[in-house]
C-alpha positions as CSV (number, residue, x, y, z in Angstrom):
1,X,-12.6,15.4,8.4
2,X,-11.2,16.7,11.9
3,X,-8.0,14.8,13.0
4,X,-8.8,14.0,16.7
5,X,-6.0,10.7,16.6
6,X,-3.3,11.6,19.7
7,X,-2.6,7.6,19.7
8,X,1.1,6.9,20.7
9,X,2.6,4.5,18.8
10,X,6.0,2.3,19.6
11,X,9.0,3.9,18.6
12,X,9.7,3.1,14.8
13,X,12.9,1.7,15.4
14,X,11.8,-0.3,18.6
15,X,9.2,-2.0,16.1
16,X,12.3,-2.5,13.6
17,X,14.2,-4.0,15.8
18,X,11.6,-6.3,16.8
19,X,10.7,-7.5,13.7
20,X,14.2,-8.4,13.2
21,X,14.4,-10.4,16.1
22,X,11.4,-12.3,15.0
23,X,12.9,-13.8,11.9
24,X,16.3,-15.5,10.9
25,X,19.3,-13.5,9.4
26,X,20.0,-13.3,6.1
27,X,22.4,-15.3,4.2
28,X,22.1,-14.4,0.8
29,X,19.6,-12.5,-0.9
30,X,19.4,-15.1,-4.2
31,X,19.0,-17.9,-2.1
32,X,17.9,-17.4,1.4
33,X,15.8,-14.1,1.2
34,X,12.8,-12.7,3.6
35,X,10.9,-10.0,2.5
36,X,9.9,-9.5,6.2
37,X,13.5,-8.8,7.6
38,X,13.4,-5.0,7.9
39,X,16.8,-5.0,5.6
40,X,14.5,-5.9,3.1
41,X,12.7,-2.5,2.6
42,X,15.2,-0.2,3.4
43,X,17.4,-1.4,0.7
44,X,15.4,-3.0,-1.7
45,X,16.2,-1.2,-4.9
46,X,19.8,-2.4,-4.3
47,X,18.9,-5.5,-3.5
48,X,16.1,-6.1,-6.9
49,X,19.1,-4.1,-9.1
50,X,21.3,-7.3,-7.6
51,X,18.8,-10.1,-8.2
52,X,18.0,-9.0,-12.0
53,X,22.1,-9.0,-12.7
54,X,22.5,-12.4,-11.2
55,X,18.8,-14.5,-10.0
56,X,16.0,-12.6,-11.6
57,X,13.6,-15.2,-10.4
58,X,15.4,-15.5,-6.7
59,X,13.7,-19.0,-4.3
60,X,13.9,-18.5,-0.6
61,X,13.2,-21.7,1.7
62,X,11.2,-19.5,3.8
63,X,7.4,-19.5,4.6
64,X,6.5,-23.1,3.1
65,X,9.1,-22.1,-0.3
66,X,8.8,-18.8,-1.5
67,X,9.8,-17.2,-5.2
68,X,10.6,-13.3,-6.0
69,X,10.9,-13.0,-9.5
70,X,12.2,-9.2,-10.2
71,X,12.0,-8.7,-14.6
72,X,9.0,-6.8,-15.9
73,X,8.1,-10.3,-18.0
74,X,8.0,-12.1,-15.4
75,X,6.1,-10.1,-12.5
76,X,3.5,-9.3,-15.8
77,X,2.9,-12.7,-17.1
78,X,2.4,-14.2,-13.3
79,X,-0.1,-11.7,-13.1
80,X,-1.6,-12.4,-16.2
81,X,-1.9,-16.2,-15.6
82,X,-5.2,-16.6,-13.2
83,X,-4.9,-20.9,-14.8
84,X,-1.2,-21.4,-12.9
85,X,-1.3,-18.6,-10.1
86,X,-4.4,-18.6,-7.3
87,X,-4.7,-15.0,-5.8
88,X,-7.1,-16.6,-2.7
89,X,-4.1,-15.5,-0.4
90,X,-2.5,-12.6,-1.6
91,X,-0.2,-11.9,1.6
92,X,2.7,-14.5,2.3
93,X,2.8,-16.2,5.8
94,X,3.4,-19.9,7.3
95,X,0.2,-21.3,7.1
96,X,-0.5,-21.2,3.1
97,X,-4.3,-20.8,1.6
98,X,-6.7,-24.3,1.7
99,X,-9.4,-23.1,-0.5
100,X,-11.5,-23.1,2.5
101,X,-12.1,-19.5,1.9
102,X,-13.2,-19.5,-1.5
103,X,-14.8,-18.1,-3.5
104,X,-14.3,-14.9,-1.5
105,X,-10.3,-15.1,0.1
106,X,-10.0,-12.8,2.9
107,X,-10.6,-9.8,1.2
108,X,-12.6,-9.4,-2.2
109,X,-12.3,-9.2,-5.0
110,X,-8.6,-8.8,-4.3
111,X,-8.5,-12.8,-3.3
112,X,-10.9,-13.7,-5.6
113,X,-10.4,-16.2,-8.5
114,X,-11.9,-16.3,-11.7
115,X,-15.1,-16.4,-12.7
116,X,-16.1,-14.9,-9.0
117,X,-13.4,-12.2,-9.2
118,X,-15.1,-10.5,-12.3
119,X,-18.4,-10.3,-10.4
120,X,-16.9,-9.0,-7.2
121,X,-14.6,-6.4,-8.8
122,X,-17.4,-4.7,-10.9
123,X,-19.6,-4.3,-7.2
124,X,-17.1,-1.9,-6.4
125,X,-16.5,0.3,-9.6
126,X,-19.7,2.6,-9.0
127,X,-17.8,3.4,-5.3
128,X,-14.3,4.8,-7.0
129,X,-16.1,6.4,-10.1
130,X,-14.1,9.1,-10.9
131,X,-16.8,11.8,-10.6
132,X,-17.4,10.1,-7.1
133,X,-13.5,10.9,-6.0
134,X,-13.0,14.4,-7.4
135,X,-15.8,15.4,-5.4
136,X,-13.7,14.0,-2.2
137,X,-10.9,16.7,-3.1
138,X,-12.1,19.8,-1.6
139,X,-12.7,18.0,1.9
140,X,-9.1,16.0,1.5
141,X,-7.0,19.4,0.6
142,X,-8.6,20.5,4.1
143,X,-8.1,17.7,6.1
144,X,-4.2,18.3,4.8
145,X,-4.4,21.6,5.8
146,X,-5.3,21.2,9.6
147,X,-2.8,18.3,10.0
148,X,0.2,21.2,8.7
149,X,-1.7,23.8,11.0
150,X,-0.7,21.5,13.8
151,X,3.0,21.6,13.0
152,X,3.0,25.1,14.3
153,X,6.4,26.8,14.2
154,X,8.3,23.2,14.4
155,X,11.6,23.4,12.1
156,X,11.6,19.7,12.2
157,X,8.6,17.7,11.7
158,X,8.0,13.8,11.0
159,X,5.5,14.2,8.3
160,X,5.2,10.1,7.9
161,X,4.0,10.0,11.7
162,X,2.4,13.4,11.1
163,X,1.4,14.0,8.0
164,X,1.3,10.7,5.9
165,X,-0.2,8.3,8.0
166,X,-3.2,10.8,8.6
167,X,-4.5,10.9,5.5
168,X,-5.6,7.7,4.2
169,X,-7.0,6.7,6.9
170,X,-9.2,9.6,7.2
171,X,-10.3,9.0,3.8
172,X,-11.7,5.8,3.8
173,X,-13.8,6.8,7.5
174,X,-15.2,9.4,5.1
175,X,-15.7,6.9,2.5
176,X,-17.3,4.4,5.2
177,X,-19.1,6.9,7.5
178,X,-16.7,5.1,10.2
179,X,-15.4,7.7,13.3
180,X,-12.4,9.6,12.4
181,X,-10.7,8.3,15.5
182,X,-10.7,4.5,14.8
183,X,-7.9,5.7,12.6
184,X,-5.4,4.3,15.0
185,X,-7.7,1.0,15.2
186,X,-7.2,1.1,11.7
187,X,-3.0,1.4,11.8
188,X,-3.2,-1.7,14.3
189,X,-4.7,-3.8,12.0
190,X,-2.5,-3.0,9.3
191,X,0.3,-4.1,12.1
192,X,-0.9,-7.8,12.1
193,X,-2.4,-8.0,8.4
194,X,1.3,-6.8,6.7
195,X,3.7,-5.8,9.4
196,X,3.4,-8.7,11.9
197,X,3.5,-11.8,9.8
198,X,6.2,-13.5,11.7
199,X,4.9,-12.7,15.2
200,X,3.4,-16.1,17.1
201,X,0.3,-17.4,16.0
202,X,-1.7,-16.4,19.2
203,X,-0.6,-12.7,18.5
204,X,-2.2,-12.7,15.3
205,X,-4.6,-14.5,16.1
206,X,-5.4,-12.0,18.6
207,X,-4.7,-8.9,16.6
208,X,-7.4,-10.7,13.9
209,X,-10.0,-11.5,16.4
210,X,-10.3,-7.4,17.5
211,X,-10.8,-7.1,14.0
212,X,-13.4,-9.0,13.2
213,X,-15.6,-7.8,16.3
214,X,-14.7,-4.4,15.3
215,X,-15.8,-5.0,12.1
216,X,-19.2,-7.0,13.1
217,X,-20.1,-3.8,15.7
218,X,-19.4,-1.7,12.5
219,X,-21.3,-3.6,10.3
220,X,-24.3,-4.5,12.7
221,X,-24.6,-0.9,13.4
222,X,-25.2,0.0,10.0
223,X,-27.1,-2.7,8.9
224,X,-29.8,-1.3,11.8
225,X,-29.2,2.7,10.2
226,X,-28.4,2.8,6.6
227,X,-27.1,5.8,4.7
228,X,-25.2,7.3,1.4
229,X,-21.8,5.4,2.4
230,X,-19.9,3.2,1.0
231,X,-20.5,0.3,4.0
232,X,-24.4,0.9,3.0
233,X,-23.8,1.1,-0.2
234,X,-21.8,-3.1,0.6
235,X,-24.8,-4.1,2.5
236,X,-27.1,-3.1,-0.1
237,X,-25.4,-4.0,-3.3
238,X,-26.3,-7.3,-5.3
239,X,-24.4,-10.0,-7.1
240,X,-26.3,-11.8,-9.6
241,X,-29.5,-10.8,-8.1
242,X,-28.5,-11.6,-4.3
243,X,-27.1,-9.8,-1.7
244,X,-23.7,-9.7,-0.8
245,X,-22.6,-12.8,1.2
246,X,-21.5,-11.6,5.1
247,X,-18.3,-12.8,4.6
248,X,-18.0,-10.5,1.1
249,X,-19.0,-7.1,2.9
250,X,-16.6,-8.4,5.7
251,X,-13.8,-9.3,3.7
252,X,-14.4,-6.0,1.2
253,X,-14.7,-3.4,4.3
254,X,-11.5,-4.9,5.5
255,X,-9.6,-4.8,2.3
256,X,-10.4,-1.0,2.0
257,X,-9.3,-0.5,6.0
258,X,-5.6,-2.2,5.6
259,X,-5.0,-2.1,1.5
260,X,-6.8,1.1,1.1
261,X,-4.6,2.5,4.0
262,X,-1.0,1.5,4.2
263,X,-0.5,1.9,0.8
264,X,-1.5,5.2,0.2
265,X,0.5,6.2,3.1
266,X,3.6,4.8,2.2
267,X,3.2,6.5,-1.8
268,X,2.3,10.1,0.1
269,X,5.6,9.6,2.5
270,X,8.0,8.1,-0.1
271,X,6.9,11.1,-2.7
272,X,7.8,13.4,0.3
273,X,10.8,11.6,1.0
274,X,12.0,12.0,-2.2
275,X,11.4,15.8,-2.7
276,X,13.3,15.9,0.4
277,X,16.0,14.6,-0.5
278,X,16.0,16.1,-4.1
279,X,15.9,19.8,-3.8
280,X,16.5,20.2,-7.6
281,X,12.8,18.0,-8.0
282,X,11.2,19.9,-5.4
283,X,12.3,23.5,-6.6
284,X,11.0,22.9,-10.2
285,X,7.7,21.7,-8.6
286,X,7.3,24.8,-6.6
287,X,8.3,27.0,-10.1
288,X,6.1,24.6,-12.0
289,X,2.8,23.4,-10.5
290,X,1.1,22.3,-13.3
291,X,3.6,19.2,-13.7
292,X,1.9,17.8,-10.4
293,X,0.0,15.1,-12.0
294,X,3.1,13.8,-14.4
295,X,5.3,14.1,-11.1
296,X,2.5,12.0,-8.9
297,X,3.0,9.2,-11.6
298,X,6.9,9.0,-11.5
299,X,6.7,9.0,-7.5
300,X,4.3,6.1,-8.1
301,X,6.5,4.3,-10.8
302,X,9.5,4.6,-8.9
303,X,8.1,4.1,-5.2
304,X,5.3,1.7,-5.8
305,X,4.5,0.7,-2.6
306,X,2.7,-2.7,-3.6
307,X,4.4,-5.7,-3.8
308,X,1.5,-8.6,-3.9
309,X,1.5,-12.4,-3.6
310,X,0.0,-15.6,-5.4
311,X,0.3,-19.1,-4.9
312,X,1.0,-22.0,-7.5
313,X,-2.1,-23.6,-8.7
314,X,-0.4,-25.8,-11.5
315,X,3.0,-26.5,-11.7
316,X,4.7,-24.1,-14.1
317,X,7.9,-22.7,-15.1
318,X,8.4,-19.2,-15.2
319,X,12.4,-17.5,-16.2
320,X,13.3,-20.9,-16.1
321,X,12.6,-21.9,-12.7
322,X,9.9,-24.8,-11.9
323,X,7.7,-23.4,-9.4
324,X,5.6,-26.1,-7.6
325,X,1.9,-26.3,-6.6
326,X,1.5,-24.7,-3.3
327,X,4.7,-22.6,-3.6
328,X,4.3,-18.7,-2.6
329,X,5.1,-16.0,-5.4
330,X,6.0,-12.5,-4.4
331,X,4.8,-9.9,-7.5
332,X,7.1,-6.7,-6.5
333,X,5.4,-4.3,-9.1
334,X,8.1,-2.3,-7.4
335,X,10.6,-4.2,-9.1
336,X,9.1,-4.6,-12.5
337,X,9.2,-0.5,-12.6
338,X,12.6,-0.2,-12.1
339,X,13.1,-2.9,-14.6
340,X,15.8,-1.5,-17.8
341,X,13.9,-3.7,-20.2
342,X,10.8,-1.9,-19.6
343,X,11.6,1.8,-19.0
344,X,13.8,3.9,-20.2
345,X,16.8,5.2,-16.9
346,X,14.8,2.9,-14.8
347,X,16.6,3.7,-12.0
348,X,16.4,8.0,-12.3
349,X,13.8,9.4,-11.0
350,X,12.2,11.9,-14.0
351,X,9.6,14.2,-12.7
352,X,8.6,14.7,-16.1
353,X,8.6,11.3,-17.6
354,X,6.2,11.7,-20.1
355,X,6.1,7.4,-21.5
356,X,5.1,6.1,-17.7
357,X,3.0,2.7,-18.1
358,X,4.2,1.5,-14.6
359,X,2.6,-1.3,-12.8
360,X,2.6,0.7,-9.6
361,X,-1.5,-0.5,-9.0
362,X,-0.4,-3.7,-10.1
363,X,-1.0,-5.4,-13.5
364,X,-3.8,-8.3,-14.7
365,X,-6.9,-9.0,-13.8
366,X,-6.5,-7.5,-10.0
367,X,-5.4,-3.6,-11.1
368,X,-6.1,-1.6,-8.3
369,X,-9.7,-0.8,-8.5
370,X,-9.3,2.3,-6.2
371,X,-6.7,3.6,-8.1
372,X,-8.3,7.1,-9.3
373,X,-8.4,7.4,-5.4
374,X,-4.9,6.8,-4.2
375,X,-4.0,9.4,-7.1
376,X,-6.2,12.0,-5.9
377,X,-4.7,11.5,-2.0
378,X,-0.9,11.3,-2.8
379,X,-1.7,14.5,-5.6
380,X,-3.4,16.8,-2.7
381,X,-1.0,15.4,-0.1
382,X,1.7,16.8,-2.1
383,X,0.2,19.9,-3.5
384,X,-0.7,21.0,-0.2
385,X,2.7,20.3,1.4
386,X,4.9,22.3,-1.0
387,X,2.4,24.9,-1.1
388,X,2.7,25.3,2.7
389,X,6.5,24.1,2.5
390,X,8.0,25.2,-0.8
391,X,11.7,24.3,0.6
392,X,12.0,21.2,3.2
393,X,15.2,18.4,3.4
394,X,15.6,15.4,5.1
395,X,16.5,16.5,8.6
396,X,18.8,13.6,9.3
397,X,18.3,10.8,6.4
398,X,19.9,8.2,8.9
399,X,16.9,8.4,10.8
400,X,14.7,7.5,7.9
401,X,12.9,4.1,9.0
402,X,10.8,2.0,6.6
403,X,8.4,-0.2,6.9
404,X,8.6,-4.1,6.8
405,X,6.4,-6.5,4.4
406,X,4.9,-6.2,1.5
407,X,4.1,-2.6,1.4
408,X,7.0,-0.4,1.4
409,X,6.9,3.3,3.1
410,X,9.0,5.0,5.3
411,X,7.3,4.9,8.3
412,X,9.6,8.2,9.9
413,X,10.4,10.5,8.3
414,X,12.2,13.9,9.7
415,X,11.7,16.8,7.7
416,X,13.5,20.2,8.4
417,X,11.4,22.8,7.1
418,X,13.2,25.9,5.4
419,X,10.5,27.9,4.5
420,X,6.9,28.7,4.8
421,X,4.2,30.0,3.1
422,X,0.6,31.3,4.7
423,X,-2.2,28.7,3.4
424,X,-4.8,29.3,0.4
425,X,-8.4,28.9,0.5
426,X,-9.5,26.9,-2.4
């Protein structure tokens, strides 16, 4: 992995800003909410800590009738209940799922239902064996290394523009045998899949048309030159005796380029974030590197990136509330881990929490099937960072700017680095 990506992308906070001015204010967070208003994400523990003392199942008019339910019980049994809850659309938006797409959704198996999900799912578990990922490590720890080289002799760096974005996306090209340079292509589409929900139709419309011809050139190409890859390894694979179904490689390679991206880099920059801003956390880290593992799953717990969406298949009542056939359902695993019922000081961050069943890679039948991979990235993302930085702080934490949707990261992220150390072959 060689970073070649100089891409300049629009100012963080002129993106904000225009995502703001896309959707309606905000009247009240019980009644009236939008998880794509950008006050969503930058305040969103607040806001779920409010909702659980007064509407822990909160209705918003918005998108076609929308539900965030915010207790542990609640986000777990929705996600438990494939009979009342249809995953086929798993993002919320204004035009709401048919079941034209089934029984693939946009992205399998993570908009798969049952029985098809089961099938789909087990296609991919040979690709994120864990044997399969530990031999990625050497090659990621490098690829970290060479993005810090860059920094030079900056005292202030913005590691989520620098640093965090980077690595995911370089992943998954390895992963795909894709060129290390679509990783901007890859951030774009990210942009219209999560981030640009409320922009006009023909936008996204747009933004989804470059991504299917990228992926048909992508796919065409390697359908005419196999190899050891993962997209070979799509186009070869069977389902009950068949080949995958176009629209299955398609929708899988597509789920790996925006899923398999945005969320990983918004768990690397929010772990950095925090050691930032915690200097007691990041100082025992440095004296104690072997609690890197127990510390990756507490980043996870407490900034889980993912918050994922159903729609009502049946009606049903859930915390009370009667939630309608058609309705959207935001699942904010987020939420659930911060949830008092279900962990012990919910709300502190305990580097060394030793109890930690969150739902950070979400909970049911749709757990995150590349989860020993988004451990291994945020783990070497970190390691490498406070081995090169072992003291850093937010350089100005006013000018921390997160990200909007359903995926929550800061997307900038100035660090002031306080100290150095020279880097370590391994």
């Amino acid at each position: 992995m060689t970073s070649t990506d100089n891409h300049q992308a629009p100012a963080l906070g002129d993106r904000n800003a225009h995502y703001e001015s896309l959707v309606d204010p905000i009247t009240n967070w019980e009644t009236d909410f939008d998880h794509m208003h950008p006050a969503y994400n930058a305040n969103a523990p607040e806001i779920w800590e409010q909702l659980r003392g007064g509407c822990p199942v909160a209705h918003s008019p918005r998108y076609g009738g929308t539900w965030l339910p915010v207790r542990h019980d609640d986000v777990s049994a929705i996600a438990y209940d494939t009979e009342h809850f249809s995953s086929e659309d798993v993002v919320v938006k204004r035009i709401k799922p048919t079941g034209a797409n089934r029984p693939y959704g946009g992205a399998p198996p993570i908009t798969s239902d049952p029985p098809f999900h089961h099938h789909a799912r087990r296609v991919l578990l040979p690709a994120f064996a864990p044997q399969k990922i530990a031999a990625m490590e050497a090659e990621t720890r490098a690829f970290c290394h060479g993005l810090i080289d860059k920094f030079q002799s900056a005292d202030v760096v913005d590691v989520a523009d620098q640093y965090a974005k980077h690595i995911p996306p370089a992943v998954i090209a390895h992963m795909l045998d894709l060129p290390l340079e679509d990783g901007e292509l890859f951030r774009d589409f990210i942009h219209v899949a999560l981030e640009g929900i409320a922009e006009d139709q023909e936008v996204r419309q747009a933004g989804w048309q470059k991504l299917d011809a990228y992926l048909d050139r992508r796919i065409a190409e390697r359908s005419a030159n196999l190899g050891e890859d993962l997209l070979s390894f799509l186009l070869t694979a069977e389902l009950n005796g068949n080949r995958l179904h176009p629209d299955h490689v398609r929708g899988t390679v597509a789920l790996l380029l925006i899923a398999g991206i945005d969320t990983t880099w918004s768990a690397i920059g929010s772990s950095l974030w925090h050691f930032a801003k915690t200097p007691s956390d990041l100082a025992r880290l440095v004296r104690e590197p072997e609690l890197l593992p127990t510390a990756v799953e507490e980043m996870l717990r407490a900034y889980a990136p993912v918050t994922m969406a159903r729609t009502v298949a049946k009606d049903v009542e859930i915390g009370g509330c009667p939630m309608k056939e058609g309705d959207w359902v935001l699942l904010p695993f987020p939420a659930a881990n911060r949830d008092p019922a279900a962990f012990d000081r919910a709300d502190e961050v305990l580097i060394d929490r030793e109890i930690n069943r969150h739902s950070a890679f979400g909970l049911g039948i749709h757990r995150c099937v590349g989860s020993n991979l988004a451990r291994m990235e945020v783990r070497i993302a970190l390691e490498v960072f406070v081995e090169r930085f072992p003291e850093f702080e937010l350089a100005d934490p006013a000018a921390v700017t997160w990200s909007v949707g359903q995926v929550r990261g800061p997307r900038s992220l100035p660090i002031r680095i306080r100290s150095r150390a020279a880097a370590r072959v391994k």
